[in-house]
C-alpha positions as protocol buffer text, in pm:
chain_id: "A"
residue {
  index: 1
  type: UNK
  ca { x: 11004 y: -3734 z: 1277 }
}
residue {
  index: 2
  type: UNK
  ca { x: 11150 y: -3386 z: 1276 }
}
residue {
  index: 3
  type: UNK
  ca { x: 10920 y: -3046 z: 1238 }
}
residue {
  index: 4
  type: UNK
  ca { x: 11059 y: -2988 z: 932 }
}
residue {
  index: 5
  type: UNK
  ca { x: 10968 y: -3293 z: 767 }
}
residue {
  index: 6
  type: UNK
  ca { x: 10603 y: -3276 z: 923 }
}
residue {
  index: 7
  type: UNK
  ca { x: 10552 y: -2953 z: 799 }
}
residue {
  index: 8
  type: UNK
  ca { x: 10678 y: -3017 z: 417 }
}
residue {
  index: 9
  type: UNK
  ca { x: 10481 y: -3347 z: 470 }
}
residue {
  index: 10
  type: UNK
  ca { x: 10136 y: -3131 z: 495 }
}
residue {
  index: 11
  type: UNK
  ca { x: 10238 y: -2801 z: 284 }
}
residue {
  index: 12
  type: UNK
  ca { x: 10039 y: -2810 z: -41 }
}
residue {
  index: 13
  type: UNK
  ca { x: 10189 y: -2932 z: -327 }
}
residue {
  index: 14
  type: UNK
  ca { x: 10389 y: -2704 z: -587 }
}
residue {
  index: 15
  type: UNK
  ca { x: 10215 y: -2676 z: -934 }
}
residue {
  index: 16
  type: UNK
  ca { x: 10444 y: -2790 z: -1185 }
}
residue {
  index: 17
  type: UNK
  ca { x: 10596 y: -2543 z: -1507 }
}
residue {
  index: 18
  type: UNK
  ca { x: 10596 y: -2187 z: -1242 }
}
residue {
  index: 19
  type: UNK
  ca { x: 11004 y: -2120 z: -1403 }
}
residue {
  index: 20
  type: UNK
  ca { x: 10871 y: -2139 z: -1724 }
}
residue {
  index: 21
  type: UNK
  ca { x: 10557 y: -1922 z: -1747 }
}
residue {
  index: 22
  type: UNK
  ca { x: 10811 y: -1643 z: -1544 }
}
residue {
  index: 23
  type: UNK
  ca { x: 11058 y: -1672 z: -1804 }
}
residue {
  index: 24
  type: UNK
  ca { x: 10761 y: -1580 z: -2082 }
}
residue {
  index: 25
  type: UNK
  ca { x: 10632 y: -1326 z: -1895 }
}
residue {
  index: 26
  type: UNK
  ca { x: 10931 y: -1117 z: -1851 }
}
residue {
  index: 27
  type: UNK
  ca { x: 11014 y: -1162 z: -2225 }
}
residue {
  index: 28
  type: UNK
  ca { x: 10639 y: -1051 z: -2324 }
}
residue {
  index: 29
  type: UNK
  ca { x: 10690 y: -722 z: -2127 }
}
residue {
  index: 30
  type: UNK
  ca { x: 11083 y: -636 z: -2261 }
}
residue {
  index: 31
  type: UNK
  ca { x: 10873 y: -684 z: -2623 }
}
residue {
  index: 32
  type: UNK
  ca { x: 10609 y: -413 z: -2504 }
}
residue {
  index: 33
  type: UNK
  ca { x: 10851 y: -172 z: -2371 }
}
residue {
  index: 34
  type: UNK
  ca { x: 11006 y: -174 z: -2665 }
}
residue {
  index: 35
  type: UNK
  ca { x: 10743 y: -118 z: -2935 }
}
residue {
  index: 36
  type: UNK
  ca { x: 10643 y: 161 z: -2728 }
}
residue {
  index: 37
  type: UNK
  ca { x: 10947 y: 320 z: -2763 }
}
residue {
  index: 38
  type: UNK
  ca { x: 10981 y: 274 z: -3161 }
}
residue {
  index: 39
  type: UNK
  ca { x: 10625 y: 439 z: -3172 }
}
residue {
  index: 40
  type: UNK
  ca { x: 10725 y: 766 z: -3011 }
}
residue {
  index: 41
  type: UNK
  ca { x: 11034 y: 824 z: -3207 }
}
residue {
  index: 42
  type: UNK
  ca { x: 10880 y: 732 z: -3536 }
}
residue {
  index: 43
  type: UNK
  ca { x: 10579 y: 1019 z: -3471 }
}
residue {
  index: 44
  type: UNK
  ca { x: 10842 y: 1301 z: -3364 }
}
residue {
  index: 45
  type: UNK
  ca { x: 11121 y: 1237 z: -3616 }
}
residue {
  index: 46
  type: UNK
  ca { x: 10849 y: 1269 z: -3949 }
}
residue {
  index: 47
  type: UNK
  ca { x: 10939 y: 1563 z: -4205 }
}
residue {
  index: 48
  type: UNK
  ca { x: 10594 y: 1827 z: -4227 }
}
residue {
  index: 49
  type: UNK
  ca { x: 10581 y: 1916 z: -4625 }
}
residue {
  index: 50
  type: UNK
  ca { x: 10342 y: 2222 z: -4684 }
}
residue {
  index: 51
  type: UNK
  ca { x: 10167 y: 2248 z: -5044 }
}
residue {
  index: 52
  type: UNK
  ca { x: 9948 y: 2524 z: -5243 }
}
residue {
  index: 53
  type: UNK
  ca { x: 9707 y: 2439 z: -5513 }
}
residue {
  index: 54
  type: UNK
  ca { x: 9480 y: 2738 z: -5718 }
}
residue {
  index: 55
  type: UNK
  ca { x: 9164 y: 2645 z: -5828 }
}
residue {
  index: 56
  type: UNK
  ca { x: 9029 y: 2826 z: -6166 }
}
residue {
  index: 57
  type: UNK
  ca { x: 8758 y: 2811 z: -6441 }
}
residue {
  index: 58
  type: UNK
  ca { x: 8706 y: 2990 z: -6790 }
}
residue {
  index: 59
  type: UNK
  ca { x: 8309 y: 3048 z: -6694 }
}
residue {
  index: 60
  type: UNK
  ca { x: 8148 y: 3061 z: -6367 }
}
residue {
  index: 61
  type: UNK
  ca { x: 7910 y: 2714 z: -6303 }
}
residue {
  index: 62
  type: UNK
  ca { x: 7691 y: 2724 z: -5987 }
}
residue {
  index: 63
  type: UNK
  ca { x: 7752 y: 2441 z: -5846 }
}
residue {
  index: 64
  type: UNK
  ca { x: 7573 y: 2138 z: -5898 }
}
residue {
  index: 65
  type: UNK
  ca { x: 7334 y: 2001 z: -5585 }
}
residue {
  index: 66
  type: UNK
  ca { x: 7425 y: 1802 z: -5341 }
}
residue {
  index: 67
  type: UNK
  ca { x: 7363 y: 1416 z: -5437 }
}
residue {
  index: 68
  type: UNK
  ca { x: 7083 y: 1319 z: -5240 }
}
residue {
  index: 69
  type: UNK
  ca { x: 7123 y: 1113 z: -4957 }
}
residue {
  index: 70
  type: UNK
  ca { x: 7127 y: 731 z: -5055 }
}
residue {
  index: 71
  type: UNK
  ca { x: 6765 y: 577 z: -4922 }
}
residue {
  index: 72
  type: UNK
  ca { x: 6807 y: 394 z: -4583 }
}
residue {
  index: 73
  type: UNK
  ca { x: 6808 y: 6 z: -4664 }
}
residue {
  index: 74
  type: UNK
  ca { x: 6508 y: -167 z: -4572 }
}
residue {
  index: 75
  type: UNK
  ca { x: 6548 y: -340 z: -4190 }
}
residue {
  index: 76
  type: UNK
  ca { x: 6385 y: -656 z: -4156 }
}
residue {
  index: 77
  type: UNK
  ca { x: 6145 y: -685 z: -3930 }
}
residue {
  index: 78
  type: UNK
  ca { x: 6193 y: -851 z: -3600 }
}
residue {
  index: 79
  type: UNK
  ca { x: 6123 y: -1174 z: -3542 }
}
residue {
  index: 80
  type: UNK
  ca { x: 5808 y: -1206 z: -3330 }
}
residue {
  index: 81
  type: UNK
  ca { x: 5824 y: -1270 z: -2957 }
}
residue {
  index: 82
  type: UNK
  ca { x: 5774 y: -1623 z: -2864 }
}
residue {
  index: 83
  type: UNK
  ca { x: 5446 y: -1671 z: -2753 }
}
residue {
  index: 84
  type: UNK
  ca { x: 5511 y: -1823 z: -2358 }
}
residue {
  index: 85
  type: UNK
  ca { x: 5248 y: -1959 z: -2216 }
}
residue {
  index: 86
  type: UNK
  ca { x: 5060 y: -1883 z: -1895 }
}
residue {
  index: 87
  type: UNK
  ca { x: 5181 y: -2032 z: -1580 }
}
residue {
  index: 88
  type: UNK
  ca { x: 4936 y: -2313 z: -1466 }
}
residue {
  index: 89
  type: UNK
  ca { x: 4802 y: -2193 z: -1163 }
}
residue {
  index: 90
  type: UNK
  ca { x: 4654 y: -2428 z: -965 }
}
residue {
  index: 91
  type: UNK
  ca { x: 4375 y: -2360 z: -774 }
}
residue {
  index: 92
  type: UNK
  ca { x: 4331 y: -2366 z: -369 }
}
residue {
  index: 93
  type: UNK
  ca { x: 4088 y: -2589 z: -305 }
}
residue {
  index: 94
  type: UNK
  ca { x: 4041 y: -2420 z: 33 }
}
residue {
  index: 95
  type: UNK
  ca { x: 4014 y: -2100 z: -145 }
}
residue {
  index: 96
  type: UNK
  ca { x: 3741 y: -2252 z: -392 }
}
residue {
  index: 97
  type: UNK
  ca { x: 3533 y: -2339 z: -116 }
}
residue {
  index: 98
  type: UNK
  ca { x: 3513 y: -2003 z: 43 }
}
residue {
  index: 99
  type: UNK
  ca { x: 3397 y: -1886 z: -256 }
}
residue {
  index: 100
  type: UNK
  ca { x: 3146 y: -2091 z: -288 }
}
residue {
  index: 101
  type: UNK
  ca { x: 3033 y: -2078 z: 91 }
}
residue {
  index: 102
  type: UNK
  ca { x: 3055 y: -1667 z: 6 }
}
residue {
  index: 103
  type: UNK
  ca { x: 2837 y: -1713 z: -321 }
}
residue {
  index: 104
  type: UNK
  ca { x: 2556 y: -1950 z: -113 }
}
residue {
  index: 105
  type: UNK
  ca { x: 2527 y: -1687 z: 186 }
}
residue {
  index: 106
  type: UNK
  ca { x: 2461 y: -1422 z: -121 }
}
residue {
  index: 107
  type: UNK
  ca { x: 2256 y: -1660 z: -283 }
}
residue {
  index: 108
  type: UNK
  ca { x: 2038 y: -1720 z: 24 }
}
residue {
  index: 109
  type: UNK
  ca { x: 2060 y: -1356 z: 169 }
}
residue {
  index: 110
  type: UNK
  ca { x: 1869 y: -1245 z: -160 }
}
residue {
  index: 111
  type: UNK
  ca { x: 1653 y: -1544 z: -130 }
}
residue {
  index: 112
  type: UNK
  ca { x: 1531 y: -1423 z: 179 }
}
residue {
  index: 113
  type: UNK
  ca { x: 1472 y: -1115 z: 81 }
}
residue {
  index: 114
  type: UNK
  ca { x: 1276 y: -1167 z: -187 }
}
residue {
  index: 115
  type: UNK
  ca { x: 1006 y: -1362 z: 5 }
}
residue {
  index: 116
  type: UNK
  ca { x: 1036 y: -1080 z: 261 }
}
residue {
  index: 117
  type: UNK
  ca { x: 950 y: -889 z: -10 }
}
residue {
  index: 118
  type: UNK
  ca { x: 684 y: -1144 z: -100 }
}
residue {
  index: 119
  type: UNK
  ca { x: 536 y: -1133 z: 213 }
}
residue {
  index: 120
  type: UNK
  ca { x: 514 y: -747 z: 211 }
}
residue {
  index: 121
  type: UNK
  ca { x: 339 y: -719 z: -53 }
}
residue {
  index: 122
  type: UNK
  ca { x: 94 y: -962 z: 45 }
}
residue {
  index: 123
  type: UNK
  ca { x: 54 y: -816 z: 361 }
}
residue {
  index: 124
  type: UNK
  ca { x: -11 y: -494 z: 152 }
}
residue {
  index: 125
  type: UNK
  ca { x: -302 y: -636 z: -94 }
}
residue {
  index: 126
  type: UNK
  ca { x: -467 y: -807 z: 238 }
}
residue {
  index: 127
  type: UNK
  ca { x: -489 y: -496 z: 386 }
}
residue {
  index: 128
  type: UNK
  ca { x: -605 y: -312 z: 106 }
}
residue {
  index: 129
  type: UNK
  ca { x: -875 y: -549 z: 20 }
}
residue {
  index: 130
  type: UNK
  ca { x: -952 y: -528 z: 363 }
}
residue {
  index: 131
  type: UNK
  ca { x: -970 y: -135 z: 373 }
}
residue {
  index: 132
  type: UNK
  ca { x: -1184 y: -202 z: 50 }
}
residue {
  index: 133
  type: UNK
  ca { x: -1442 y: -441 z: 213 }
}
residue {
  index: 134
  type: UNK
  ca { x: -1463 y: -235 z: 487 }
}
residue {
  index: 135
  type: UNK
  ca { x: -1559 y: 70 z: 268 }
}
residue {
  index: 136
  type: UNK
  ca { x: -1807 y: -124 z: 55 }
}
residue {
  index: 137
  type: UNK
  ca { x: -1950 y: -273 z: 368 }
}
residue {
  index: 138
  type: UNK
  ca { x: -1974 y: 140 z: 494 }
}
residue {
  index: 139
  type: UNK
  ca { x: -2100 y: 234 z: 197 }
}
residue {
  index: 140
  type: UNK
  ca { x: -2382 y: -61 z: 141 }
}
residue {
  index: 141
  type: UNK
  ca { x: -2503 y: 6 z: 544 }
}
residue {
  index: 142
  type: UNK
  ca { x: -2512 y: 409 z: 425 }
}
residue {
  index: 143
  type: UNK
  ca { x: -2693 y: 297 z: 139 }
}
residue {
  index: 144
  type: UNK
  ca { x: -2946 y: 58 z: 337 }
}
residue {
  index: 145
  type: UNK
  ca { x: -3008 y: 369 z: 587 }
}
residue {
  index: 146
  type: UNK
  ca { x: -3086 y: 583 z: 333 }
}
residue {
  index: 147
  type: UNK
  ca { x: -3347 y: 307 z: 152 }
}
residue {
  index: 148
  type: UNK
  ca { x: -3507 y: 257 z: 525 }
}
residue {
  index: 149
  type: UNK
  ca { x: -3558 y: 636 z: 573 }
}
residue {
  index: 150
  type: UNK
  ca { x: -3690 y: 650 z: 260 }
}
residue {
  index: 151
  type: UNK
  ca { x: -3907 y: 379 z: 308 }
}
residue {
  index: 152
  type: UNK
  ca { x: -3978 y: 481 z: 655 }
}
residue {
  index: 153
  type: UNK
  ca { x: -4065 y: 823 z: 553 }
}
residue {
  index: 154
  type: UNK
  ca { x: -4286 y: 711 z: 259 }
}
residue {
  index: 155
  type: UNK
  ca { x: -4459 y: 454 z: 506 }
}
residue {
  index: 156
  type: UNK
  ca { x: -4533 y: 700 z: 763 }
}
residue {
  index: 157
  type: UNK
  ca { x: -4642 y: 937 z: 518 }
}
residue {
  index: 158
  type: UNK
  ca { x: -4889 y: 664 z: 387 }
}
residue {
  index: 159
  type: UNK
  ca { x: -4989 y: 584 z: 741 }
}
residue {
  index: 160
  type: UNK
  ca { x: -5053 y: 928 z: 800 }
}
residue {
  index: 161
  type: UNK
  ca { x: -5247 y: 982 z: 546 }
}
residue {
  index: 162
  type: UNK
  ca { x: -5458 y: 622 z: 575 }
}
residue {
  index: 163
  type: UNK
  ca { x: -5548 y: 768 z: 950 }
}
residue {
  index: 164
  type: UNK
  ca { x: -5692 y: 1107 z: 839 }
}
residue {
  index: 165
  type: UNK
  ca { x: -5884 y: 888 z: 586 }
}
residue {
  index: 166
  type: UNK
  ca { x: -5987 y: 640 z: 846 }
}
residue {
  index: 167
  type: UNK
  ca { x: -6033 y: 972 z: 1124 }
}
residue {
  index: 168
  type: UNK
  ca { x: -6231 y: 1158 z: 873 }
}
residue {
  index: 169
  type: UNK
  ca { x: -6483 y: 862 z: 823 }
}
residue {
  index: 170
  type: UNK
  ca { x: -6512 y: 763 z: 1241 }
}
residue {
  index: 171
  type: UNK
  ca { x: -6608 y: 1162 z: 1243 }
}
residue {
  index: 172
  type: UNK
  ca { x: -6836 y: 1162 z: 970 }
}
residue {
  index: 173
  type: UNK
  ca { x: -6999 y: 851 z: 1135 }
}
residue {
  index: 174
  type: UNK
  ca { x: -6974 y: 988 z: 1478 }
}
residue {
  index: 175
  type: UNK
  ca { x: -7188 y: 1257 z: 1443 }
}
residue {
  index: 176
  type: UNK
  ca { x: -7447 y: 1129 z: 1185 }
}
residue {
  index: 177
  type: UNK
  ca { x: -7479 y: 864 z: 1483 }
}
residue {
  index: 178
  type: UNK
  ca { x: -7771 y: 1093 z: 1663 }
}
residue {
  index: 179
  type: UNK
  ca { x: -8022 y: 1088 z: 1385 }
}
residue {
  index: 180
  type: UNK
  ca { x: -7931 y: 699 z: 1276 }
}
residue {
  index: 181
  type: UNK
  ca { x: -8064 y: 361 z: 1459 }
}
residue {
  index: 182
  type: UNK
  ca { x: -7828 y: 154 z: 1266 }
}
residue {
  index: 183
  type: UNK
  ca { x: -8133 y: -98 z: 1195 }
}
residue {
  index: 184
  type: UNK
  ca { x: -8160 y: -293 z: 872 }
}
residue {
  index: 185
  type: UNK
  ca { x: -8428 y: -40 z: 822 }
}
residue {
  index: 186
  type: UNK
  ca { x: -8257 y: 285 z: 851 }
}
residue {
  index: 187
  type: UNK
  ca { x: -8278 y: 542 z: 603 }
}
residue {
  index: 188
  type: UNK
  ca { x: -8057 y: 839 z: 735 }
}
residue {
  index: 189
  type: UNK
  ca { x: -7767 y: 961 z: 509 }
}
residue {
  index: 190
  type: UNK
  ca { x: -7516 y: 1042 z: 811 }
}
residue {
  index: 191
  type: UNK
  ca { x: -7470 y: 664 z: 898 }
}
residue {
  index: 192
  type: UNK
  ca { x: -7511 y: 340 z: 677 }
}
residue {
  index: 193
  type: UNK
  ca { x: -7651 y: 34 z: 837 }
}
residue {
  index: 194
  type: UNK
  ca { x: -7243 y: -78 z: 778 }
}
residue {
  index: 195
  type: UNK
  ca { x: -7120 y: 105 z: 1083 }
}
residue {
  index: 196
  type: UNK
  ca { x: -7153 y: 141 z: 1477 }
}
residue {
  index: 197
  type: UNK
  ca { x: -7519 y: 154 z: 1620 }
}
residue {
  index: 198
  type: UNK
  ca { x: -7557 y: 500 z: 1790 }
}
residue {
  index: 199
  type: UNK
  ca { x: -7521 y: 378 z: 2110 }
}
residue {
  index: 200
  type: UNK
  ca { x: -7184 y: 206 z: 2034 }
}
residue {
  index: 201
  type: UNK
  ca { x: -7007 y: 569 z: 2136 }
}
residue {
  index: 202
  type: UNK
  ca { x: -7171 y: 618 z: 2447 }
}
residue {
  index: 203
  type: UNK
  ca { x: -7049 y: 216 z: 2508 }
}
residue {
  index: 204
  type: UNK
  ca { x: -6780 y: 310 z: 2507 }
}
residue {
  index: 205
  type: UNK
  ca { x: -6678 y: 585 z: 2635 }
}
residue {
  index: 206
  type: UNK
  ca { x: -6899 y: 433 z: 2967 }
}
residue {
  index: 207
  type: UNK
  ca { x: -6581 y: 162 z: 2954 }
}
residue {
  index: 208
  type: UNK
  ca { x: -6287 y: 361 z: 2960 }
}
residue {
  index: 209
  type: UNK
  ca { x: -6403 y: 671 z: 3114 }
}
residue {
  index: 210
  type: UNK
  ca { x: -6388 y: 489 z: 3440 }
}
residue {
  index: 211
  type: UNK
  ca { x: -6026 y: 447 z: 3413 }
}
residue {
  index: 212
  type: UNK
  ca { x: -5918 y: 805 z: 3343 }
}
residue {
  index: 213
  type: UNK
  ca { x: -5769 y: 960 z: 3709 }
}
residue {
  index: 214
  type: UNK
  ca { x: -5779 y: 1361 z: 3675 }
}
residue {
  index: 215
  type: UNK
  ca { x: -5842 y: 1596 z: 3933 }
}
residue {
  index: 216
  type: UNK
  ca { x: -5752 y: 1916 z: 3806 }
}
residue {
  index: 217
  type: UNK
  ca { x: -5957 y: 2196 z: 3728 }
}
residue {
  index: 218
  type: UNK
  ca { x: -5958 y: 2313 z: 3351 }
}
residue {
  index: 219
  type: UNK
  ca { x: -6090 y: 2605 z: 3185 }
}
residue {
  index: 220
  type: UNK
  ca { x: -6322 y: 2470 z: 2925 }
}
residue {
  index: 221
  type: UNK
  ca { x: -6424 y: 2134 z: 2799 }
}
residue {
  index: 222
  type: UNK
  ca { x: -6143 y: 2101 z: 2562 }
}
residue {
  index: 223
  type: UNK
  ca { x: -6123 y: 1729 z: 2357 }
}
residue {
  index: 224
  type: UNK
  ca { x: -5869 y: 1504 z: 2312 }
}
residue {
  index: 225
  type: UNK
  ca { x: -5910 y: 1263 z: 1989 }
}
residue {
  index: 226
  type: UNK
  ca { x: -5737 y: 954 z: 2006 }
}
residue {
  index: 227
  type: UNK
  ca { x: -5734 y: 673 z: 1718 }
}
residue {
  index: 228
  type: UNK
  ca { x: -5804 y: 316 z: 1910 }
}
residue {
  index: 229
  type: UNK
  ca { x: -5755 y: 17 z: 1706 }
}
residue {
  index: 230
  type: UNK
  ca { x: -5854 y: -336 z: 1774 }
}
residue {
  index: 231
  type: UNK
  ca { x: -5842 y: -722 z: 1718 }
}
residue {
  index: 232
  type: UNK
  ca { x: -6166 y: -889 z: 1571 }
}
residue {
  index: 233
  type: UNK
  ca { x: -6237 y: -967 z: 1910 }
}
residue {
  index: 234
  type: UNK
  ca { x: -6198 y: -645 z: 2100 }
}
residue {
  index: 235
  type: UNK
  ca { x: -5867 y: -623 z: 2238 }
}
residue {
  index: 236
  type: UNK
  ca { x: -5744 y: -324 z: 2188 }
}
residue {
  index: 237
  type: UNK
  ca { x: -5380 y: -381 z: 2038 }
}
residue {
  index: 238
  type: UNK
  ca { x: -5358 y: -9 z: 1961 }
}
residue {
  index: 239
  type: UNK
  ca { x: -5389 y: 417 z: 2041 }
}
residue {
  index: 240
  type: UNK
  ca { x: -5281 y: 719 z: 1911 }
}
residue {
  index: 241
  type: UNK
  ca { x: -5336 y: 1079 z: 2007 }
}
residue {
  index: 242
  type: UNK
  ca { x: -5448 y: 1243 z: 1666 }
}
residue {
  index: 243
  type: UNK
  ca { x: -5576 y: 1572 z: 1818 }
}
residue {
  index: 244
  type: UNK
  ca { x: -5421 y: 1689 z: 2141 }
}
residue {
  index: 245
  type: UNK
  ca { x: -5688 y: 1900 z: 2389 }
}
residue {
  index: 246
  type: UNK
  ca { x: -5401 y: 2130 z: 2472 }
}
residue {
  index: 247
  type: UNK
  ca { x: -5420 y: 1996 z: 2813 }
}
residue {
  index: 248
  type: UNK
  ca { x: -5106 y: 1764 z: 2814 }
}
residue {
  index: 249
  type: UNK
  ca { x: -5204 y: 1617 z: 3169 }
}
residue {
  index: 250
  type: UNK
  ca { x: -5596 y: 1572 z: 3006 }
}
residue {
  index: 251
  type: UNK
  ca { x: -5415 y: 1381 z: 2689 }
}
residue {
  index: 252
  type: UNK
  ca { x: -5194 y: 1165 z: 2936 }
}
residue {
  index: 253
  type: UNK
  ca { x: -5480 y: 1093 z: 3140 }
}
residue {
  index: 254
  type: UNK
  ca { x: -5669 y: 960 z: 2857 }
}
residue {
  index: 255
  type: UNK
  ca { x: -5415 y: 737 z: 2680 }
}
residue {
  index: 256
  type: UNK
  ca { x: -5338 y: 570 z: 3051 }
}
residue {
  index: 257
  type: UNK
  ca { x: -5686 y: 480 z: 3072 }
}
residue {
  index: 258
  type: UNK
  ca { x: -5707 y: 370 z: 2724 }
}
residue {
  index: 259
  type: UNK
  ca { x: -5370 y: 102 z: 2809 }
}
residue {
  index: 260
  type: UNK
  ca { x: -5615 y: 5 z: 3168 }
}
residue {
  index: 261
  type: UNK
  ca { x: -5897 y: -142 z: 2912 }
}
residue {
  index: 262
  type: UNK
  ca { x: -5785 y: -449 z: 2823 }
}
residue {
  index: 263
  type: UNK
  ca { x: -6111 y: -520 z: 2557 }
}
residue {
  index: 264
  type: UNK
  ca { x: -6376 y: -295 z: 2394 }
}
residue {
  index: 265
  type: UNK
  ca { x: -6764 y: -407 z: 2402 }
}
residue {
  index: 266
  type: UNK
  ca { x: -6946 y: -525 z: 2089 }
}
residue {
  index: 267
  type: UNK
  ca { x: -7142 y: -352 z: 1952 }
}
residue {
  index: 268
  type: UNK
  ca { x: -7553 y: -436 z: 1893 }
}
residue {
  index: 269
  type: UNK
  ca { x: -7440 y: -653 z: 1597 }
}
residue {
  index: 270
  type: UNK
  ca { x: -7177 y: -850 z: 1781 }
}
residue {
  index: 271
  type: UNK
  ca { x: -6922 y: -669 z: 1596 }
}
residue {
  index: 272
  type: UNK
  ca { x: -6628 y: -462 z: 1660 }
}
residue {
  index: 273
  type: UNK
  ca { x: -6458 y: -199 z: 1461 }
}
residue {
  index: 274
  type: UNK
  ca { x: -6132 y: -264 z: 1384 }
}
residue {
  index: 275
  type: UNK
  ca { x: -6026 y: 158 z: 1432 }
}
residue {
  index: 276
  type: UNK
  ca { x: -6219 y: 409 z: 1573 }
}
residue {
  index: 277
  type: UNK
  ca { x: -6120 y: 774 z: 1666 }
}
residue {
  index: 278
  type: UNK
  ca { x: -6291 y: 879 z: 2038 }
}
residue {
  index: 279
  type: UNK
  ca { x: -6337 y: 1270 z: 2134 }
}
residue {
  index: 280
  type: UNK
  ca { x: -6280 y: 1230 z: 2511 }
}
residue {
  index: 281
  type: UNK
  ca { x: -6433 y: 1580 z: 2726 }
}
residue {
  index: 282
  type: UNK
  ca { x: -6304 y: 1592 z: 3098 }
}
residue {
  index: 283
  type: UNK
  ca { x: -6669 y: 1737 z: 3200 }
}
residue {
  index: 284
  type: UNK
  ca { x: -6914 y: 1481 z: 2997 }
}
């Protein structure tokens, strides 16, 4: 097979009816060409007649007013938009869940701080109950110290004056003791048949006297009075200075022997007085 015949073989095929449409398109454009040209001569070739006219009237008229402008015909009014419909939006789960993990660590973050909270303010009331107690407890031992000083004060203060009673009567018995015998039969008004015999002083003075150590040399035979007071059966359980000699060593001396005596003597009646106030003299 030649070249020629392959190639017409495999050239695309030639639409049928191309002489034709050429033929009609010439002919459309001599038809164009020549209205055109019928046109322009018919516009330049047209006669121009010129006219007058005179307007007149027997009276002058104003003129009448303009007619108003005719009213703009109602427009109908749009049909409404057609209502469309939200996309359906699906949710992410994965996105749902995150939420939900971020809502529960909220959830439990304010959780936790609310018993924090809780706890704070428990804290708070135990300490300030405990500040409270510790006050009252401050404030009933102030009160207590007060009550025992008071009481203190108002038992010393009866002690005090019990002893100058009690001193006031040994003295007033002491020295009515010289003119009394203490006998059922005595009749002296310095000592009642109740108290010591008059030799119950000298007694005992002869039992502690040999227990006072004192060497020094006074001026004077001052006396120290001291209150002795013992059990039913002599034991002396008991001393107090009441009346100092103004020799301190003397007064010392004294109450040391008084703490050597373990027991006072009876006196002629088997009995022993249960406080007695002794003038001790360093030179008797």
């Amino acid at each position: 097979m030649s070249a020629t015949a392959q190639r017409l073989e495999f050239s695309p095929v030639q639409p049928e009816g191309m002489g034709r449409a050429l033929v009609l398109a010439l002919l459309a454009h001599a038809l164009l060409v020549a209205a055109l040209t019928w046109g322009v001569n018919w516009r330049r070739d047209a006669p121009i007649e010129t006219a007058a006219a005179e307007l007149w009237a027997e009276l002058p008229q104003a003129a009448a007013p303009p007619p108003p402008p005719p009213e703009p015909e109602p427009q109908a009014a749009p049909p409404p938009a057609p209502e469309v419909a939200p996309p359906v939006v699906t949710p992410d789960p994965e996105i749902a869940l995150e939420r939900e993990r971020v809502k529960r660590k909220q959830e439990l973050a304010l959780e936790r701080e609310r018993l924090a909270q809780l706890e704070r303010d428990k804290a708070k009331k135990a300490k300030q109950a405990a500040a409270d107690k510790l006050r009252e407890e401050e404030l009933a031992r102030q009160a207590d110290k007060k009550a025992q000083a008071a009481a203190k004060t108002k038992q010393d203060q009866a002690s005090t004056k019990a002893l100058e009673k009690q001193r006031q009567e040994n003295l007033q018995r002491l020295a009515g003791l010289a003119g009394a015998t203490g006998g059922a039969t005595a009749t002296g008004t310095a000592a009642h048949s109740a108290g010591p015999s008059a030799s119950y002083g000298a007694r005992i003075a002869a039992t502690i006297k040999p227990n006072i150590v004192f060497t020094e040399d006074i001026k004077g035979n001052p006396t120290a009075d001291v209150e002795v007071r013992t059990a039913p059966d002599g034991t002396i359980v008991g001393r107090k200075l009441v009346k100092s000699s103004g020799v301190a060593s003397w007064d010392e001396a004294v109450l040391k022997a008084i703490d050597k005596t373990d027991r006072l003597p009876r006196d002629v009646d088997g009995r022993v007085q249960a406080s007695l106030v002794i003038g001790f003299r360093p030179k008797d």
